[in-house]
C-alpha positions in Angstrom: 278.6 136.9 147.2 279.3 139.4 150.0 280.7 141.9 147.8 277.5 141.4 145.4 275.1 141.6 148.8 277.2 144.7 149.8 277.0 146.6 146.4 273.4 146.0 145.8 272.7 146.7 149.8 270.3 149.9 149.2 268.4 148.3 146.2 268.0 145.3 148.2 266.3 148.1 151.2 264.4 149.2 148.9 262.8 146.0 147.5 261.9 144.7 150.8 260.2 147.8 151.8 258.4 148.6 148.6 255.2 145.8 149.5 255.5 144.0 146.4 255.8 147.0 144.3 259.6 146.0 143.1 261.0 142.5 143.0 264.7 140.8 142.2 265.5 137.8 140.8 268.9 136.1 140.3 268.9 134.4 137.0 272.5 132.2 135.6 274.4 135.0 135.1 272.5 138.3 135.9 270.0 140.2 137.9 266.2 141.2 136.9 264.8 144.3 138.8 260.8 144.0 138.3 257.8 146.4 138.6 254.1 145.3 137.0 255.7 142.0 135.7 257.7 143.7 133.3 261.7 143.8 134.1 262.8 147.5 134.8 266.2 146.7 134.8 268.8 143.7 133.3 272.0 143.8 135.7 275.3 141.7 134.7 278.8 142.0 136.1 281.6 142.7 134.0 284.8 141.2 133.7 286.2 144.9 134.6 284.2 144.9 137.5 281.8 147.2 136.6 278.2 146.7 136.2 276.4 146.2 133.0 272.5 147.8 133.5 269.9 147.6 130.2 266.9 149.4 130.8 264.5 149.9 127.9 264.3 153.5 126.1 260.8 154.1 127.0 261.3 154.0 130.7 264.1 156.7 130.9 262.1 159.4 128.7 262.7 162.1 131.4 265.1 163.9 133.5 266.3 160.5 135.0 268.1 159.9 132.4 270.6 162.4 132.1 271.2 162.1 136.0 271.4 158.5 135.6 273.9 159.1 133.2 276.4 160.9 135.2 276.2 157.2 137.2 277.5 155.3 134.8 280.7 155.3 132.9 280.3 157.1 129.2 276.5 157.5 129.2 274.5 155.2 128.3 274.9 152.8 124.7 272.5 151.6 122.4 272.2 148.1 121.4 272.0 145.6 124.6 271.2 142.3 125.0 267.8 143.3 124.4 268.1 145.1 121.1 268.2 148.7 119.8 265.3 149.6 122.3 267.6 148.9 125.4 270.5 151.6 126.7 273.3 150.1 128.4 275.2 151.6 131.2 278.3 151.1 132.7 278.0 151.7 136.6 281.1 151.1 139.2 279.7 149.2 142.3 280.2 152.7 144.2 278.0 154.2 141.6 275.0 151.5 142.2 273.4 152.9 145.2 272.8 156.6 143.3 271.8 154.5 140.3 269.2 152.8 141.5 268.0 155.4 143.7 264.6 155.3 144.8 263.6 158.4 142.6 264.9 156.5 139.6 262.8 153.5 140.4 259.4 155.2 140.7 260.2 157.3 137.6 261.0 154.5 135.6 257.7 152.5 137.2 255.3 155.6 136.0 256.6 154.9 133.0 255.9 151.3 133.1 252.5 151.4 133.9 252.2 154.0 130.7 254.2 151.3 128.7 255.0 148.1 130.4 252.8 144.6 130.1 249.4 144.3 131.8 247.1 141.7 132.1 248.3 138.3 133.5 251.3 139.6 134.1 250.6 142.2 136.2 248.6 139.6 137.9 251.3 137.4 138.6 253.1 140.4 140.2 250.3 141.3 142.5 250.1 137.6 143.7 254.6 137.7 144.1 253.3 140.9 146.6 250.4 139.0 147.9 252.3 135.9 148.8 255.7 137.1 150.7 258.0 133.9 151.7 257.4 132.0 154.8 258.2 128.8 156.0 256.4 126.7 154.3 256.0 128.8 151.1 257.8 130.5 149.0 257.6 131.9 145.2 261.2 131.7 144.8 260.8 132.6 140.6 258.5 133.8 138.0 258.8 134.0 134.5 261.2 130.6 134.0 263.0 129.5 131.3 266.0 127.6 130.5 268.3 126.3 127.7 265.9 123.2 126.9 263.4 125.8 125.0 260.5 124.0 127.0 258.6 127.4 127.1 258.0 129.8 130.0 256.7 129.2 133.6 254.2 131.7 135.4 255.8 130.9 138.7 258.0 128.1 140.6 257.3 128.2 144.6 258.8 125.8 147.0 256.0 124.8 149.4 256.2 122.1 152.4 253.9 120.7 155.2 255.9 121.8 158.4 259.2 123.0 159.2 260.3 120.0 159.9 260.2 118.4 156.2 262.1 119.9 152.7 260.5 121.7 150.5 259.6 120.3 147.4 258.1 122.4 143.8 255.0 123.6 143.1 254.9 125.2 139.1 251.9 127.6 139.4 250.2 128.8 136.3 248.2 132.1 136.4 245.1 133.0 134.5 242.6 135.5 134.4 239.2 134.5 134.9 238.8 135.4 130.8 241.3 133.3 129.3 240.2 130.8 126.7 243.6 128.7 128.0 241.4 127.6 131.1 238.8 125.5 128.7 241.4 124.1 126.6 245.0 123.9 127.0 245.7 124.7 130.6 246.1 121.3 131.7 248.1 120.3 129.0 250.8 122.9 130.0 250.9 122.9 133.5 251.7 119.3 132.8 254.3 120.0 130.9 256.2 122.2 132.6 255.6 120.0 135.7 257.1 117.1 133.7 259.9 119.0 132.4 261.0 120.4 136.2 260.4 116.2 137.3 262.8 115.6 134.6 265.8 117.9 135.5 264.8 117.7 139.1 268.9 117.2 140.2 269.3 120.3 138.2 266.2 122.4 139.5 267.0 121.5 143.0 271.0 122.4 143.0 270.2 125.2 141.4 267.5 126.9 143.7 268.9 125.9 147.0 271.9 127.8 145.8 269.1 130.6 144.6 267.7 130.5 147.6 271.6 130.6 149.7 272.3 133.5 147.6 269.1 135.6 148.6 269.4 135.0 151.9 272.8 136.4 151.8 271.5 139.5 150.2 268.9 140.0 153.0 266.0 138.8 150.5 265.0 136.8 152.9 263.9 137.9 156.6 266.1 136.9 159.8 263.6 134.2 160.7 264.2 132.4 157.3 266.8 130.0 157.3 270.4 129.9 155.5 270.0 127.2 153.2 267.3 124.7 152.4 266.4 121.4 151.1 264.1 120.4 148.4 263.1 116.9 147.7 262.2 115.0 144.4 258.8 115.6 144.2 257.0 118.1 141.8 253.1 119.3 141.7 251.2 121.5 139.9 248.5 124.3 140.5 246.6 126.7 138.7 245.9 130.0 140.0 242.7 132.0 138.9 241.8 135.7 139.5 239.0 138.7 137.9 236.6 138.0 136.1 234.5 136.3 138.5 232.0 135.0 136.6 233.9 133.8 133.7 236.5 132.4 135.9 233.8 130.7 138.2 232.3 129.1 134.6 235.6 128.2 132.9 236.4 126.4 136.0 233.0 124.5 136.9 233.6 123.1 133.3 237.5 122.3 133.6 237.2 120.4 137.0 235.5 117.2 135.8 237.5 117.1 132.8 240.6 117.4 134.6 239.7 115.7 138.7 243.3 115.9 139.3 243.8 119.8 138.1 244.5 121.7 141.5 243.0 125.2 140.7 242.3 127.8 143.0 239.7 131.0 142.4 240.4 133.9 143.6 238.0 136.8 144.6 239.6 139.5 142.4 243.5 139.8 141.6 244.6 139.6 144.8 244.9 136.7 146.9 246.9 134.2 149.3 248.1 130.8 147.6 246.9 127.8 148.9 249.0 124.8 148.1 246.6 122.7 149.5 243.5 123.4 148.1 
C-alpha cells in the first residue's frame, strides 16, 4: 500500500484540492477516478506492474489524447472492461503523475459535463463535495454493488454520536424532489439495501475499515482523521431529497405518514449538509 499511496501521490493532491470537483474510490480490485457522478477513469494494476487505465472514447476527443498517449505503453487499445467504447492504456507507475495531470483531468471533465450522466447523479456528487469526512461522518462510498446482484446503493456513510463510540452504517438514498420513486418505491429499497448490508454486516465492516486504512494511507483522509476505525453491527437508513422544492416538499408531506419510520431529509436546492440525525 505505500507503493500504491506513493504512485498515485499527485492524483491524490489533486483530489483533495479540487472541492468536490474529483473523487476516488477503491473498489475490490481497482480504482474509480469520478467527476459529475460519472467515473472518468477505471484504474487496475497489472501483474507486470504497470497500470491498466479505461477511460471512455468520448472524453479523450481532443489533444489529450495523443499526449496521453505518449504516457502509456503502446497507445491506447480498444476493447476494456467496459466495452468497445473504452481505450485502455498501459501507464508505468513513473508515468502516472503526467497521466493524470491536472490538464488531462479538466479536459476530460469538459467533456463529461457535454457527455457524462446528470440528474441524480450529479446530485449525489455535489452532496460527496458538500459533505467532506469528519469525525462523526463520513461518505466512505457511492454507487455500491457487490457479487450478490442486490442492486446499486446511492451512498454508504459511516456516521457515529461522539468520538468516543464506532461508527456504525448509514445507506443513504438520493432523490430529486421530481422522482416518482419518493411516492412509491423508495421505502421499499432503502429497506432493502439496508437489509442486505445488516445481512453481510461481518463482510461490510472488514471490508471498509480496511477501505477506510487504505485511504488514510493515501492521504484521503486529513491528519486529524484517525488510522483505522471501528464499525459496529448496526445499520440505518436515510433518504436524501434535493430541487424541486415544491415537488419534493409534496412527495414528502405524503410519504411521511405512510412510512413514520422513513428518515428523509429536504434539502433547499442540490446542495446541502447530511444530517444523520434528523
Amino acid at each position: 500500500m505505500p507503493e500504491i499511496a506513493e504512485n498515485f501521490e499527485d492524483l491524490i493532491k489533486i483530489v483533495n484540492n479540487s472541492h468536490g470537483k474529483y473523487d476516488f474510490q477503491l473498489r475490490e480490485d481497482y480504482s474509480n477516478v469520478y467527476h459529475r457522478g460519472s467515473s472518468l477513469a477505471k484504474v487496475g494494476r497489472l501483474k507486470s506492474g504497470e497500470y491498466s487505465v479505461e477511460i471512455h472514447h468520448k472524453y479523450l476527443q481532443s489533444a489529450v489524447l495523443d499526449e496521453m498517449n505518449r504516457c502509456s505503453e503502446g497507445g491506447p487499445h480498444g476493447e476494456g472492461a467496459g466495452g468497445q467504447d473504452y481505450l485502455r492504456f498501459r501507464v508505468q507507475p513513473v508515468h502516472l503523475a503526467q497521466f493524470f495531470q491536472l490538464a488531462h483531468l479538466d479536459d476530460m471533465a469538459c467533456k463529461i459535463r457535454q457527455w457524462g450522466k446528470k440528474g441524480e447523479v450529479v446530485y449525489e456528487q455535489n452532496l460527496m463535495a458538500d459533505n467532506p469526512p469528519n469525525e462523526t461522518l463520513i461518505l466512505i462510498d457511492r454507487q455500491i454493488t457487490d457479487h450478490s446482484d442486490f442492486g446499486k446503493m446511492d451512498i454508504l456513510a459511516l456516521a457515529r454520536d461522539s468520538v468516543d463510540e464506532p461508527f456504525h452504517f448509514l445507506v443513504i438514498e438520493v432523490k430529486l424532489g421530481n422522482n416518482p420513486e419518493l411516492r412509491n418505491d423508495v421505502d421499499e429499497q432503502l429497506t432493502r439495501y439496508v437489509n442486505h448490508v445488516a445481512i453481510y454486516i461481518e463482510d461490510y465492516g472488514e471490508n471498509y475499515q480496511e477501505n477506510y486504512r487504505q485511504k488514510k494511507i493515501m492521504g484521503l483522509f486529513g491528519v486529524a482523521m484517525p488510522d483505522e476505525i471501528r464499525i459496529d453491527h448496526r445499520v440505518r437508513g436515510m433518504v436524501v431529497v434535493g430541487g424541486y422544492p415544491d415537488q419534493a416538499k409534496n412527495a414528502t408531506d405524503k410519504l411521511r405518514p405512510r412510512y413514520p419510520d422513513l428518515v428523509v431529509q429536504v434539502m433547499e436546492g442540490l446542495h446541502g449538509t447530511i444530517n444523520p440525525d434528523v
